[in-house]
C-alpha positions as CSV (number, residue, x, y, z in Angstrom):
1,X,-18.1,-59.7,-26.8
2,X,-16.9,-58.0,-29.6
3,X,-16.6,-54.2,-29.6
4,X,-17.4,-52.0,-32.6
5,X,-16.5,-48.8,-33.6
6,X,-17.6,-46.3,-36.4
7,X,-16.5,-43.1,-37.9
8,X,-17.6,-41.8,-41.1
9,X,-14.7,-40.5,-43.8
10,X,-15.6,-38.0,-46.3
11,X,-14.5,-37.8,-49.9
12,X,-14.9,-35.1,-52.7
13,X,-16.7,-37.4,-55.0
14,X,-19.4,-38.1,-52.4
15,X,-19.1,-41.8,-52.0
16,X,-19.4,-42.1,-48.1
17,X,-17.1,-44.4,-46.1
18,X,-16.9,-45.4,-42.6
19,X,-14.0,-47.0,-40.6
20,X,-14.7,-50.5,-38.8
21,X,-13.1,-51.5,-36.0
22,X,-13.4,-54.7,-34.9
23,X,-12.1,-57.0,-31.9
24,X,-11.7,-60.4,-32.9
25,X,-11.0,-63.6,-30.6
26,X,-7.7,-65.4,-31.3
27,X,-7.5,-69.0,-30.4
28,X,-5.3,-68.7,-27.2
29,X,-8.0,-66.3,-25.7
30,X,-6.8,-62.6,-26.1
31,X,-8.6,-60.4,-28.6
32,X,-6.8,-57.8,-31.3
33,X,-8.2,-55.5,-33.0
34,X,-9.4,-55.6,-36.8
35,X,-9.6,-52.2,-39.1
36,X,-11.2,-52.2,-42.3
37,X,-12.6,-49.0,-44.2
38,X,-15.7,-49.7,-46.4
39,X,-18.7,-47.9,-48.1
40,X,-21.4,-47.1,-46.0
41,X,-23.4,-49.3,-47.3
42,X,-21.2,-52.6,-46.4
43,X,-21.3,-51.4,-42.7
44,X,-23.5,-54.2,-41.5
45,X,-22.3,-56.6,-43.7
46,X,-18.8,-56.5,-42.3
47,X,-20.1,-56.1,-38.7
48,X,-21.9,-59.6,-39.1
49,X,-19.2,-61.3,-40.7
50,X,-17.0,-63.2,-38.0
């Protein structure tokens, strides 16, 4: 199961971003971790993604 992880990021413009963390499944069986930081609105986007 992968775990998920969100904190929002302020800016002075005002365009909202959030940091994504993401454990992903590597082919021998072990899971690392995955950090991306996109707009707000993408959150969901990248969450679905595998």
């Amino acid at each position: 199961m992968a775990k998920k992880v969100v904190a929002t990021l302020k800016k002075k413009d005002g365009v909202k971003f959030a940091k994504v963390i993401k454990a992903v499944k590597t082919k021998t069986g072990a899971y690392s971790f995955r950090e991306e930081i996109v707009t707000e609105d993408r959150v969901k986007e990248v969450l679905s993604s595998k």
